[in-house]
Structure formats: C-alpha cells, structure tokens
PDB file with SEQRES, HELIX, SHEET and CRYST1 records, atoms N, CA, C and O in Angstrom:
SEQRES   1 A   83  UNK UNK UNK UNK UNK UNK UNK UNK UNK UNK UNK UNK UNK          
SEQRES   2 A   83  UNK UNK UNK UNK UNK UNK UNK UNK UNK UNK UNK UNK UNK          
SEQRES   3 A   83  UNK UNK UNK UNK UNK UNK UNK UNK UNK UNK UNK UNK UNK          
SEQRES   4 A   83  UNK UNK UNK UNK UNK UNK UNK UNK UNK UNK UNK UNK UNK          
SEQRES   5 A   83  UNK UNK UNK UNK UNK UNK UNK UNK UNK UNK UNK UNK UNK          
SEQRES   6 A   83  UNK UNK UNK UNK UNK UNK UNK UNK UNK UNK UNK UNK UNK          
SEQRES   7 A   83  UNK UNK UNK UNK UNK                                          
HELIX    1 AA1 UNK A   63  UNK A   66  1                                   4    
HELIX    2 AA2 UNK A   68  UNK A   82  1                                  15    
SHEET    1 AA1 4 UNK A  13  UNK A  18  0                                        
SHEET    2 AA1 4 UNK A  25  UNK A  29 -1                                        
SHEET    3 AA1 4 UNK A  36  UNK A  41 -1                                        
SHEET    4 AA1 4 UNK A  52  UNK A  53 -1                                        
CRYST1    1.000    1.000    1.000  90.00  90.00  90.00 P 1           1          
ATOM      1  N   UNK A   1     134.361  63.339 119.913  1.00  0.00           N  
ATOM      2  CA  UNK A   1     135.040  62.758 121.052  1.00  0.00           C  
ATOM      3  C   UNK A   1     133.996  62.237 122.034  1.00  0.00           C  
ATOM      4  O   UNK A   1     132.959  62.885 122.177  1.00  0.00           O  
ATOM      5  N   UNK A   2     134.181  61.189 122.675  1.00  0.00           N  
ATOM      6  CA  UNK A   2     133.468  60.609 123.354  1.00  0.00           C  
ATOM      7  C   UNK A   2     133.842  60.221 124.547  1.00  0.00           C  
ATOM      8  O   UNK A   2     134.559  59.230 124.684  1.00  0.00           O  
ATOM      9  N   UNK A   3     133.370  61.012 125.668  1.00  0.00           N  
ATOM     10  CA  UNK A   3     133.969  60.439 127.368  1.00  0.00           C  
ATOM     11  C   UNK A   3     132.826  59.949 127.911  1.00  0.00           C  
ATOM     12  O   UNK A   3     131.691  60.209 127.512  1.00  0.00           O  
ATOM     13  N   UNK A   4     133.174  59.101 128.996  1.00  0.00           N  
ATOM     14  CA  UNK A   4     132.471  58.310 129.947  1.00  0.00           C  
ATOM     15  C   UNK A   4     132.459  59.175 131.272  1.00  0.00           C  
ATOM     16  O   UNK A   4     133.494  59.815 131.455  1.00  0.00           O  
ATOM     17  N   UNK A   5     131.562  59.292 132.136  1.00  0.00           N  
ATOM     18  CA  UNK A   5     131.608  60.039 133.231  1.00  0.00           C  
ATOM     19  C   UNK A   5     132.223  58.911 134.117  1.00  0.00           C  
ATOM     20  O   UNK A   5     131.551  57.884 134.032  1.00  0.00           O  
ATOM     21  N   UNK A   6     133.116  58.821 134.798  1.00  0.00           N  
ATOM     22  CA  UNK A   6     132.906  57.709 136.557  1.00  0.00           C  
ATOM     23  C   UNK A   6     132.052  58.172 137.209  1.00  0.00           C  
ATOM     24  O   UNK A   6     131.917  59.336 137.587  1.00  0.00           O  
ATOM     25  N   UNK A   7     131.232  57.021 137.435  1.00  0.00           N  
ATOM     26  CA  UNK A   7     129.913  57.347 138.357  1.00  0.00           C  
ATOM     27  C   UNK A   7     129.828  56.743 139.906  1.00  0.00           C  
ATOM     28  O   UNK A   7     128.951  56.853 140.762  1.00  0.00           O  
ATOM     29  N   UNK A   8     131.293  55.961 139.901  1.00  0.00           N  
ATOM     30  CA  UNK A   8     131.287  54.936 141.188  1.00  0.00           C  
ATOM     31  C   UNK A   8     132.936  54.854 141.243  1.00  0.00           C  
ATOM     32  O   UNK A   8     133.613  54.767 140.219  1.00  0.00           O  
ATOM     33  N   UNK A   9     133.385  54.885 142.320  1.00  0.00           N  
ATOM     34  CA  UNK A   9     134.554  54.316 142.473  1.00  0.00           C  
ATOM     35  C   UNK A   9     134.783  53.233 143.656  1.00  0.00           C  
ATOM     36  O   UNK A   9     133.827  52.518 143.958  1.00  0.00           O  
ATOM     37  N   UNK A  10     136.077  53.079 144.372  1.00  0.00           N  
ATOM     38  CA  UNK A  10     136.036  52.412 145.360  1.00  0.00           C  
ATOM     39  C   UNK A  10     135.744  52.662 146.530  1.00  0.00           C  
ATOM     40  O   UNK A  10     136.115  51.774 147.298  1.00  0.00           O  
ATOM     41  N   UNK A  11     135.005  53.871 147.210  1.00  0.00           N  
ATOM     42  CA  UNK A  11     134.948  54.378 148.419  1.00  0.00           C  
ATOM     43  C   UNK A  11     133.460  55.169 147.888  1.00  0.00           C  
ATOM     44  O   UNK A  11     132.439  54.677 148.369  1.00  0.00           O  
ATOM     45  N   UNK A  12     133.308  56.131 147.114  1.00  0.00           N  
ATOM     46  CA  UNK A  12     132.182  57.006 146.910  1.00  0.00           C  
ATOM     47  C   UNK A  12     131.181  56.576 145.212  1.00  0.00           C  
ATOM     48  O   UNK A  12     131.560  55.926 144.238  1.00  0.00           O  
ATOM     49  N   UNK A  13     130.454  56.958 145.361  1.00  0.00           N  
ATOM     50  CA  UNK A  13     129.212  56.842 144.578  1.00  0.00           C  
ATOM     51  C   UNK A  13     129.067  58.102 143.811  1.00  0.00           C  
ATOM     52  O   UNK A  13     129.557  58.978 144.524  1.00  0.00           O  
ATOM     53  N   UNK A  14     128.607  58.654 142.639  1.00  0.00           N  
ATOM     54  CA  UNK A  14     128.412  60.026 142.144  1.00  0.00           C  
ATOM     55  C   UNK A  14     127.118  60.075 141.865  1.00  0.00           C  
ATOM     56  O   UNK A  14     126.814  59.270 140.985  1.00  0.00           O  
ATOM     57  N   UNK A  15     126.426  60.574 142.186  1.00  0.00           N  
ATOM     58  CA  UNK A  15     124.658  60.554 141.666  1.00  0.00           C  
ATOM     59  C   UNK A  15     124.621  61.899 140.937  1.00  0.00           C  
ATOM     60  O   UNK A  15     125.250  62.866 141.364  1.00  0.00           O  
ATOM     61  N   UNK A  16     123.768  61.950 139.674  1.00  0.00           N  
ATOM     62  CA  UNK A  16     123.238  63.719 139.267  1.00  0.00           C  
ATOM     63  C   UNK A  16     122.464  63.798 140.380  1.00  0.00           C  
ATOM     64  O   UNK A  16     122.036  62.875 141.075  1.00  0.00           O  
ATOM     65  N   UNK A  17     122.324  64.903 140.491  1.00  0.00           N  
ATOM     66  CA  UNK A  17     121.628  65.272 141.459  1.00  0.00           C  
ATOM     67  C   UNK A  17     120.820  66.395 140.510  1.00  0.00           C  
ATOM     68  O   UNK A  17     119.707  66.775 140.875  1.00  0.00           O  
ATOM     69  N   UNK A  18     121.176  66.700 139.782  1.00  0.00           N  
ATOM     70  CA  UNK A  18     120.172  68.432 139.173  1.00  0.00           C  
ATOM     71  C   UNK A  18     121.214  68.564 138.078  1.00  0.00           C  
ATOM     72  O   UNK A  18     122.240  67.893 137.966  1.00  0.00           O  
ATOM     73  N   UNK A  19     120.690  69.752 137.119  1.00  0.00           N  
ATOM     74  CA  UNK A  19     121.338  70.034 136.194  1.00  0.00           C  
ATOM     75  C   UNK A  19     120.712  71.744 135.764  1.00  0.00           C  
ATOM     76  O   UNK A  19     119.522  72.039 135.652  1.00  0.00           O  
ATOM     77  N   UNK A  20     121.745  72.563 135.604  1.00  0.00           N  
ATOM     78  CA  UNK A  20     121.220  73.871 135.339  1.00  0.00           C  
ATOM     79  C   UNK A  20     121.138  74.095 133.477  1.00  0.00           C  
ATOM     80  O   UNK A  20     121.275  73.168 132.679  1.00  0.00           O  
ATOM     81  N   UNK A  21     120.943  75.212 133.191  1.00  0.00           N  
ATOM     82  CA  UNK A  21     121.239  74.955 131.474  1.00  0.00           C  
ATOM     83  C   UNK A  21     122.331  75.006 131.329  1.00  0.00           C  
ATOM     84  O   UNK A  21     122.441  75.816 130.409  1.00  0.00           O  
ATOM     85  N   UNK A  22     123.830  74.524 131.752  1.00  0.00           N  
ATOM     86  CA  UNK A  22     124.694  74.183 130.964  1.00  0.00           C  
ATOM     87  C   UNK A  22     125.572  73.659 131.790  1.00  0.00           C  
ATOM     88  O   UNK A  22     126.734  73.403 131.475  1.00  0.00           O  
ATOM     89  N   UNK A  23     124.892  73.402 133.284  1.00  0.00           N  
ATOM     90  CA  UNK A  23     125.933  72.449 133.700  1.00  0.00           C  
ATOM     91  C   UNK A  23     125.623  71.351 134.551  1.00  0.00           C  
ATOM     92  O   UNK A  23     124.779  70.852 133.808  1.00  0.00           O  
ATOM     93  N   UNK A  24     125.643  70.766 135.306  1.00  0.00           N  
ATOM     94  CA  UNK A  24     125.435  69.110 136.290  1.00  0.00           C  
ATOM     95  C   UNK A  24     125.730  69.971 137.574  1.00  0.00           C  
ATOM     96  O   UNK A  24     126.459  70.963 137.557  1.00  0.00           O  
ATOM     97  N   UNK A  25     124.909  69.352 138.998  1.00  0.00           N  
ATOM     98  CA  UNK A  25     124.972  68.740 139.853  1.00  0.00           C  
ATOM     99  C   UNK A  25     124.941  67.900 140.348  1.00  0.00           C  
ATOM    100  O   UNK A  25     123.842  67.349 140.284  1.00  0.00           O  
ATOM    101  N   UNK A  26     125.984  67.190 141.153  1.00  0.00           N  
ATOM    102  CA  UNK A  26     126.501  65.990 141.462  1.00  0.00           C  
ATOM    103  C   UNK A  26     126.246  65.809 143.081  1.00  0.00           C  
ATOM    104  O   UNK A  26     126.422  66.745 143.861  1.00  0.00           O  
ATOM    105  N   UNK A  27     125.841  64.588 143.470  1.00  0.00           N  
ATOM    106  CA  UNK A  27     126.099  64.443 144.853  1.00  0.00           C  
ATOM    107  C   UNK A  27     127.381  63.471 144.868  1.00  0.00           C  
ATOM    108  O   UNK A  27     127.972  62.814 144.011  1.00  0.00           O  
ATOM    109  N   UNK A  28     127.498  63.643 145.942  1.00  0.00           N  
ATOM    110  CA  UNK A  28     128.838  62.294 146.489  1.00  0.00           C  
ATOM    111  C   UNK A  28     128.466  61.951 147.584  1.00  0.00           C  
ATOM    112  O   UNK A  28     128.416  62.620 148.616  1.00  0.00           O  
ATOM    113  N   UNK A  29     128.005  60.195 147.289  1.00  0.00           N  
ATOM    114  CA  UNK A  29     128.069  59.311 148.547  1.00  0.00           C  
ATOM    115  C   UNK A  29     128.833  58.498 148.779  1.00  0.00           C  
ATOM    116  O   UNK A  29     129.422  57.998 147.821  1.00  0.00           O  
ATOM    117  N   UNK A  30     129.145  58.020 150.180  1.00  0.00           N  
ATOM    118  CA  UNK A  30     129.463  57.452 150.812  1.00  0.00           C  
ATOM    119  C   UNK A  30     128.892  56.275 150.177  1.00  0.00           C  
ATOM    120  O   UNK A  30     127.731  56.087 149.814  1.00  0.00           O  
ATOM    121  N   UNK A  31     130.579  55.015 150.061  1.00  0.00           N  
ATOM    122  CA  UNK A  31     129.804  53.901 149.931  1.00  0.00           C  
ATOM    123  C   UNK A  31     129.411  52.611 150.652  1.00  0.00           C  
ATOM    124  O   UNK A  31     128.655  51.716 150.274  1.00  0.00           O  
ATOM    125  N   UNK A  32     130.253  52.760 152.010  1.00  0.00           N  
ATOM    126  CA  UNK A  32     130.213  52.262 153.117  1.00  0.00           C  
ATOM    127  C   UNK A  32     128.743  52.606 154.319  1.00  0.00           C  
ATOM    128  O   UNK A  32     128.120  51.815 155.028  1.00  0.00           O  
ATOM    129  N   UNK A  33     128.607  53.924 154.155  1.00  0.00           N  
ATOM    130  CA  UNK A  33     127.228  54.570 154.817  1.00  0.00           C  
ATOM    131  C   UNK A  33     126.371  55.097 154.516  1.00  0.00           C  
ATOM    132  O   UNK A  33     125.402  55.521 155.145  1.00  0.00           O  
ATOM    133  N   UNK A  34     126.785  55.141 152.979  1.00  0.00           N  
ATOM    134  CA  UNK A  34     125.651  56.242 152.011  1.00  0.00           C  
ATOM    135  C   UNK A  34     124.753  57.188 152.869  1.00  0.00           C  
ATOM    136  O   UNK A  34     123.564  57.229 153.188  1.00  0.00           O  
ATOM    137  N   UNK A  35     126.184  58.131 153.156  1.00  0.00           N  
ATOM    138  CA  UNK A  35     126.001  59.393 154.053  1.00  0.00           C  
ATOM    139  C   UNK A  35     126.294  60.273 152.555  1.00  0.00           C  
ATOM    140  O   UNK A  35     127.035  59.826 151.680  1.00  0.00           O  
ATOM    141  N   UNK A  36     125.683  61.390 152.464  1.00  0.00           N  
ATOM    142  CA  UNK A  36     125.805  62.271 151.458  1.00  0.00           C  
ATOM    143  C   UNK A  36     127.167  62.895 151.982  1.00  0.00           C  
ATOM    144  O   UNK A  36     127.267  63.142 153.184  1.00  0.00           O  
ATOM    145  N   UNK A  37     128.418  63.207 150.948  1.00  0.00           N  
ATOM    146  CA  UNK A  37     129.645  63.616 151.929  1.00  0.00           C  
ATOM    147  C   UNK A  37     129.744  64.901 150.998  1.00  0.00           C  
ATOM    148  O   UNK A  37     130.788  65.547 151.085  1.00  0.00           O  
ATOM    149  N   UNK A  38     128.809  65.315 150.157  1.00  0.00           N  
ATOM    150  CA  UNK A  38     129.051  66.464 149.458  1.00  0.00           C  
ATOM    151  C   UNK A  38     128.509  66.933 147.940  1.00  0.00           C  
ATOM    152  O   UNK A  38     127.531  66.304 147.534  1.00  0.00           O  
ATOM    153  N   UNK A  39     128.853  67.598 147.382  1.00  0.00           N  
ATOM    154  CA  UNK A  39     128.396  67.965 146.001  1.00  0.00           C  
ATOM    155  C   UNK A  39     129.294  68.488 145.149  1.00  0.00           C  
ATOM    156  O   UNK A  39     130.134  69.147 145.762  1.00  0.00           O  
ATOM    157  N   UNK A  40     129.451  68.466 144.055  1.00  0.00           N  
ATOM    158  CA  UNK A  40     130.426  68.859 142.778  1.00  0.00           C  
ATOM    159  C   UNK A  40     129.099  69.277 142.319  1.00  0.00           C  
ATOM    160  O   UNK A  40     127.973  68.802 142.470  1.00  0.00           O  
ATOM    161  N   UNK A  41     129.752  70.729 141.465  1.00  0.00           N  
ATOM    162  CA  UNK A  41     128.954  71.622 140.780  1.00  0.00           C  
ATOM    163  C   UNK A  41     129.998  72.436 140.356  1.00  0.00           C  
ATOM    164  O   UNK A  41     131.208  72.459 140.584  1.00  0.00           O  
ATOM    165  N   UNK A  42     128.988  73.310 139.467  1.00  0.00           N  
ATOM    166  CA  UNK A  42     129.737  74.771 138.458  1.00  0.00           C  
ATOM    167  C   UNK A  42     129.960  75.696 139.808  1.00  0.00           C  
ATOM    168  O   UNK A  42     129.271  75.899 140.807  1.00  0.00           O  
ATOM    169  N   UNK A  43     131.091  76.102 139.416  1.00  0.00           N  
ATOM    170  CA  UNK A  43     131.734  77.590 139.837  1.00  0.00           C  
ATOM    171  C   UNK A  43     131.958  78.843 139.014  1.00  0.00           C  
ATOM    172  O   UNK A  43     133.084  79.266 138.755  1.00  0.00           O  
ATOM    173  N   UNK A  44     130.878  79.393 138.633  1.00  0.00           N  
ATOM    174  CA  UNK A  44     131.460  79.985 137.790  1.00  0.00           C  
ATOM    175  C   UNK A  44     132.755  81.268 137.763  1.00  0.00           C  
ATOM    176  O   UNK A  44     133.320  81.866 136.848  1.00  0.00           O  
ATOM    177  N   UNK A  45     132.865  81.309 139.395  1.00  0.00           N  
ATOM    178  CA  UNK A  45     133.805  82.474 139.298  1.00  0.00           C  
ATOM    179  C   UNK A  45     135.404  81.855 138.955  1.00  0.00           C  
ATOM    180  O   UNK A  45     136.438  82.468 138.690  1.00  0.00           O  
ATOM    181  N   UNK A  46     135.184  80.649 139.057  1.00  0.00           N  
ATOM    182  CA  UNK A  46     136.579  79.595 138.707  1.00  0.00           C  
ATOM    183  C   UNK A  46     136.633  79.007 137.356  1.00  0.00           C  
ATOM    184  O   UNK A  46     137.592  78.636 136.678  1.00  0.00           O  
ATOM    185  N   UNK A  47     135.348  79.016 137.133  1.00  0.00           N  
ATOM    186  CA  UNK A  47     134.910  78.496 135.688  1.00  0.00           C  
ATOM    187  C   UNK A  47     135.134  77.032 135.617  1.00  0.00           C  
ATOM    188  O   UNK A  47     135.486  76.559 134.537  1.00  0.00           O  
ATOM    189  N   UNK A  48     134.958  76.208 136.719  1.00  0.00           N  
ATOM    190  CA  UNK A  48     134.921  74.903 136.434  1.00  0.00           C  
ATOM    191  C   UNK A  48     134.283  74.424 137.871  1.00  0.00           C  
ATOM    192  O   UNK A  48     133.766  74.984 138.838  1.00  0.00           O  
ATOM    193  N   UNK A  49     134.685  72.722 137.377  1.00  0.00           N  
ATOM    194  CA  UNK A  49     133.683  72.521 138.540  1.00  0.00           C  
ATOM    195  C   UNK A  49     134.469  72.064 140.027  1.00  0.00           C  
ATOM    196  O   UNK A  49     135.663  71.781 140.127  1.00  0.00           O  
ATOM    197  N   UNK A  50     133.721  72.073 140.845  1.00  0.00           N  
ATOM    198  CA  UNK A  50     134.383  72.031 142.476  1.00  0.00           C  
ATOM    199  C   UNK A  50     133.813  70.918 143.729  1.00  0.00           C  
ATOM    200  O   UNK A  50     132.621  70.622 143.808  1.00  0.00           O  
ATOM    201  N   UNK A  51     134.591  70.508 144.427  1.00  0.00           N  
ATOM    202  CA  UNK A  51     133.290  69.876 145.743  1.00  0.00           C  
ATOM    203  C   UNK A  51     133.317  70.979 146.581  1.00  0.00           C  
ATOM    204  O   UNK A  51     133.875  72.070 146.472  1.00  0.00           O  
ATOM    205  N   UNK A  52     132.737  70.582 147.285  1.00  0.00           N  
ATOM    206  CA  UNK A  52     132.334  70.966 148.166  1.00  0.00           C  
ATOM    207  C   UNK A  52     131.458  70.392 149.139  1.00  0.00           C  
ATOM    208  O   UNK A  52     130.244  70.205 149.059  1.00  0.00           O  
ATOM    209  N   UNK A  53     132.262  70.138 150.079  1.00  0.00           N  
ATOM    210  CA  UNK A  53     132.037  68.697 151.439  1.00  0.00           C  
ATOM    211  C   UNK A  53     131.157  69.217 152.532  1.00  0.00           C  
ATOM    212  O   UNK A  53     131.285  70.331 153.041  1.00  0.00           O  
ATOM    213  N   UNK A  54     130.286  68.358 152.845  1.00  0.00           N  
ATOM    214  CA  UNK A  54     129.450  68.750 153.919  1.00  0.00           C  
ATOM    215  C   UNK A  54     130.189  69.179 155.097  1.00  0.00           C  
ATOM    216  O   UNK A  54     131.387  68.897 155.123  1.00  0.00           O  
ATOM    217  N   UNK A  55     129.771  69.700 155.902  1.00  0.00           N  
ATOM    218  CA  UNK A  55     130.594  69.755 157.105  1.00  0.00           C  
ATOM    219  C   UNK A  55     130.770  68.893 158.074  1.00  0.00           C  
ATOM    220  O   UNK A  55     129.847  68.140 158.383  1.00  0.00           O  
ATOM    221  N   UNK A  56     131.987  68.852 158.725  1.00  0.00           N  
ATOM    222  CA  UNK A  56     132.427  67.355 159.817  1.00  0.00           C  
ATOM    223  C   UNK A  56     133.091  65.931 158.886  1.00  0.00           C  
ATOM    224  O   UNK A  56     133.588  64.883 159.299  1.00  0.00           O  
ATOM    225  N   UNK A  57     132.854  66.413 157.544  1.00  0.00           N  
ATOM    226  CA  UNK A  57     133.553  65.183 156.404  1.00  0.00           C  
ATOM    227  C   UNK A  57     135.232  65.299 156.764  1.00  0.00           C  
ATOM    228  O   UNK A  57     135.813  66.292 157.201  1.00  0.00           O  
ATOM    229  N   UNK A  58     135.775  64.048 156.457  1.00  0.00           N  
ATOM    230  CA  UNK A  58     137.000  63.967 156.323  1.00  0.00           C  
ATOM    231  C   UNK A  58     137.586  62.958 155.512  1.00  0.00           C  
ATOM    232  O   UNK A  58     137.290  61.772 155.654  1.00  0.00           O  
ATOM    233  N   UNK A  59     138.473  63.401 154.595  1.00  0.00           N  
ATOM    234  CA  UNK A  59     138.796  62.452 153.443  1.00  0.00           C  
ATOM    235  C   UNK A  59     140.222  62.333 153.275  1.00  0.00           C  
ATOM    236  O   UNK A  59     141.074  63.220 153.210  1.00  0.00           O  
ATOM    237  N   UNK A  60     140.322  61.205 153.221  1.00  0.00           N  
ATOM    238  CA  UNK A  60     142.236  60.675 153.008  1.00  0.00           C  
ATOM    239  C   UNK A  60     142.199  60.745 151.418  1.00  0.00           C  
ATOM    240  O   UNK A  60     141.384  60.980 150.525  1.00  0.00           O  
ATOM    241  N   UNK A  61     143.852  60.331 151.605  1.00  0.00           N  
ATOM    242  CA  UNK A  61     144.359  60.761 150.148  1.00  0.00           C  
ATOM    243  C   UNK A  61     143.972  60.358 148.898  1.00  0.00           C  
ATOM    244  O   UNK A  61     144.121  60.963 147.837  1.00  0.00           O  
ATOM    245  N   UNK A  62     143.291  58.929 149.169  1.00  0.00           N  
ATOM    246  CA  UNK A  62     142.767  57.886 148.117  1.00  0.00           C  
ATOM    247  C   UNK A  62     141.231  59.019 147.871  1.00  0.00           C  
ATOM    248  O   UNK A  62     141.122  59.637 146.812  1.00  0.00           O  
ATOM    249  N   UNK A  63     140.305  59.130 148.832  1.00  0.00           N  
ATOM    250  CA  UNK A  63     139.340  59.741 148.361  1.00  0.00           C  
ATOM    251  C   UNK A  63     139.623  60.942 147.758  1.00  0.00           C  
ATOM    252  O   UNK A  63     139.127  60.911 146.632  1.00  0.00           O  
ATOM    253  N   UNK A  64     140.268  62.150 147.994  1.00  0.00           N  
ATOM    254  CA  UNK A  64     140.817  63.000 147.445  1.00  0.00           C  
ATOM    255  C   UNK A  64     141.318  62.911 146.175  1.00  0.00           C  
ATOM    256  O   UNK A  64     141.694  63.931 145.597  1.00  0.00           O  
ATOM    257  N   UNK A  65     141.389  61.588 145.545  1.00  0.00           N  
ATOM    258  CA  UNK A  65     142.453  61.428 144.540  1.00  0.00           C  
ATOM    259  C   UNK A  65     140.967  60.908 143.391  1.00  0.00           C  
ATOM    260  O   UNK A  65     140.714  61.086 142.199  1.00  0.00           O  
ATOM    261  N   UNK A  66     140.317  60.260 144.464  1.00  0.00           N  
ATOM    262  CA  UNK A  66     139.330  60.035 143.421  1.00  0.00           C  
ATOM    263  C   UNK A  66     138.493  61.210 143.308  1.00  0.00           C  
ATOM    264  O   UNK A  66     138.335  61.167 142.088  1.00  0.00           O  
ATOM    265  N   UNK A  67     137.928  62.094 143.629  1.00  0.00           N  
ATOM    266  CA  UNK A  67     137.254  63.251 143.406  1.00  0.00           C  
ATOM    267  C   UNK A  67     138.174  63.766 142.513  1.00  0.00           C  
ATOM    268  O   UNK A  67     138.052  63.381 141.350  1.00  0.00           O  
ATOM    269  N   UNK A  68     139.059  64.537 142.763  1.00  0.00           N  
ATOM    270  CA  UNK A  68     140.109  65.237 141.636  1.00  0.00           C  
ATOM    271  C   UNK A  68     140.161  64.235 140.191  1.00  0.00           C  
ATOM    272  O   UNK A  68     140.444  64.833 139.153  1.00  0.00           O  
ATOM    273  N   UNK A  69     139.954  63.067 140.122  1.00  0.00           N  
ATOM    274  CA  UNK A  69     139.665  62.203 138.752  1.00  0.00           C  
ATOM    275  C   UNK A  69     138.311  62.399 138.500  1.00  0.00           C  
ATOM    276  O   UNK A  69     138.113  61.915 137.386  1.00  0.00           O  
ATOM    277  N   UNK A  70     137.540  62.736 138.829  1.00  0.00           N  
ATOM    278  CA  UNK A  70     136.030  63.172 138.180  1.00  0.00           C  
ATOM    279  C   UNK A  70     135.553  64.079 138.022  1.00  0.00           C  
ATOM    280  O   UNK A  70     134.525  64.229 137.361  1.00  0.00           O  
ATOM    281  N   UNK A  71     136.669  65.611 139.046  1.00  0.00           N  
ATOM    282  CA  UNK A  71     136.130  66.733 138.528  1.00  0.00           C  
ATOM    283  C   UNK A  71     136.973  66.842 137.110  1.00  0.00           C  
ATOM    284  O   UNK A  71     136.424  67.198 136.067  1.00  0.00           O  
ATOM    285  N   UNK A  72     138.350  66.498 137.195  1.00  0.00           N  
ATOM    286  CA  UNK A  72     138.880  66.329 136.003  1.00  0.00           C  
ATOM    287  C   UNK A  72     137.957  65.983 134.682  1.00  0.00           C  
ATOM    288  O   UNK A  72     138.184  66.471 133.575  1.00  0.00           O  
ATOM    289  N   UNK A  73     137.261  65.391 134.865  1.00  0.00           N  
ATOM    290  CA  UNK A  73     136.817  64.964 134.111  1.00  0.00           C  
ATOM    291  C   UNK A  73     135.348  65.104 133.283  1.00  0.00           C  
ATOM    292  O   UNK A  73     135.030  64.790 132.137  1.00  0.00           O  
ATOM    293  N   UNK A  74     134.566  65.754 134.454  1.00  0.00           N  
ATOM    294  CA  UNK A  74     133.614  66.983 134.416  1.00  0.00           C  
ATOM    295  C   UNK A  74     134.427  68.106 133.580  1.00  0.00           C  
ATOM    296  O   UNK A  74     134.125  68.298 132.403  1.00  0.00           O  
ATOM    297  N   UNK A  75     135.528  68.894 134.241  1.00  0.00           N  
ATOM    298  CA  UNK A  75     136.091  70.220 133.341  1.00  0.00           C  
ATOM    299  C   UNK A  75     136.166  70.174 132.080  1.00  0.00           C  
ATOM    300  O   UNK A  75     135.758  71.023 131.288  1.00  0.00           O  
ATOM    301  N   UNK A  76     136.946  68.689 131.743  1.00  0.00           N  
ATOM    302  CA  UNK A  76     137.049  68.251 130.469  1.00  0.00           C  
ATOM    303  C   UNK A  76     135.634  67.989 129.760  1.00  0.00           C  
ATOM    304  O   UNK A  76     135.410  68.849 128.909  1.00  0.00           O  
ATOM    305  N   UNK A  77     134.774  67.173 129.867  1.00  0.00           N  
ATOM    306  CA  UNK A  77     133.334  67.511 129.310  1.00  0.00           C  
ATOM    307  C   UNK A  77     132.964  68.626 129.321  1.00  0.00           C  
ATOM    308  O   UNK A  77     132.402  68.855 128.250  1.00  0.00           O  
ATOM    309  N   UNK A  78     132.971  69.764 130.178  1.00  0.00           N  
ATOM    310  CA  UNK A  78     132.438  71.107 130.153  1.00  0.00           C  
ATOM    311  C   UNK A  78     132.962  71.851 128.738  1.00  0.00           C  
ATOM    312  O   UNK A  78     132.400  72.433 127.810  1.00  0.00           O  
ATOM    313  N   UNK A  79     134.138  71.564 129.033  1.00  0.00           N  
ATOM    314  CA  UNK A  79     135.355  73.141 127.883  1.00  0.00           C  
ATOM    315  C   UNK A  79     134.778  72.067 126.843  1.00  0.00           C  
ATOM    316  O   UNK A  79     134.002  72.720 126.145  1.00  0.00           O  
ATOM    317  N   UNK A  80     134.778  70.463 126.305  1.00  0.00           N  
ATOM    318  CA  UNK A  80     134.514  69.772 125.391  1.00  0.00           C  
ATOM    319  C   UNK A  80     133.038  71.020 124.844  1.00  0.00           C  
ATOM    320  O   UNK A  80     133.217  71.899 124.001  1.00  0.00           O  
ATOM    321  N   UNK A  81     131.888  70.815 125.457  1.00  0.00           N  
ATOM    322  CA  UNK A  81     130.822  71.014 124.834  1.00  0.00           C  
ATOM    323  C   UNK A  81     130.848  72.643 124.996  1.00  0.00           C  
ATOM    324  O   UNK A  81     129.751  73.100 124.677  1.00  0.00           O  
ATOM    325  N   UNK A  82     132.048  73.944 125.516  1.00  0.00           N  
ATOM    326  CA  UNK A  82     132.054  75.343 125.177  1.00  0.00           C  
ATOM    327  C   UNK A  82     132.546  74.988 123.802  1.00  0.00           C  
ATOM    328  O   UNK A  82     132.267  75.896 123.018  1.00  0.00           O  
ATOM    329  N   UNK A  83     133.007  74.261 123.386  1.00  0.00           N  
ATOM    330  CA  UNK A  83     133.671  74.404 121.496  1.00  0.00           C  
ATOM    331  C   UNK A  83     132.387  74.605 120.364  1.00  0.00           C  
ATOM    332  O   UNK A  83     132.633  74.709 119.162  1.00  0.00           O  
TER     333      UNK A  83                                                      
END                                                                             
C-alpha cells in the first residue's frame, strides 16, 4: 500500500521537523506568516499522533479540519508500518 503524506494545504505548511526510531515530528506553519503554530508528534500514551499548538494560536474550523486530515493520515501510516 502506498500513501502520500499532505505536506501543504490551503492555510498551513507541514515541515519534518525530527524523527525518533519509529515515529515523525512535524512542525506546522503558518502560510500567510510562517509563524510556527505548532507540532504533530507521537503520543504514546494515546498511541497515535497529536498537535499540539503553540500558545496564543487560534484556529477556525477550516484549519482544524485540515490538521485532523493529516493526523489522520499520519495514524494511518503509523498502524500501516506496526503490521
């Protein structure tokens, strides 16, 4: 099986930022101010992955909607390569 990460959408940017042995760190920028607005990474007490927004960020529904489509999609690559 073969997935594509989204690395860009219409509002934010996804950069790696780091990678541990078995999982990605992600930044999220801003694509209007390329202000860093946060990071997606492993959780492991959730067992998948999460943002987690700098502080003073605020995000409407469209940005919200696009993060939730890429951690989606991170989880799904993750459980892909636990098989």
């Amino acid at each position: 099986m073969n997935f594509e990460l989204l690395t860009t959408s219409k509002y934010m940017d996804f950069q790696l930022a780091g990678q541990t042995a078995k999982t990605t760190i992600w930044k999220v920028i801003s694509k209007k101010h390329a202000d860093v607005l946060g990071k997606i990474h492993w959780y492991f007490n959730w067992r998948q992955y999460v943002f987690e927004p700098e502080s003073e960020t605020i995000f409407n529904a469209s940005c919200l909607a696009e993060l939730a489509t890429v951690l989606k999609e991170l989880n799904t690559l993750q459980r892909h390569r636990e098989k």
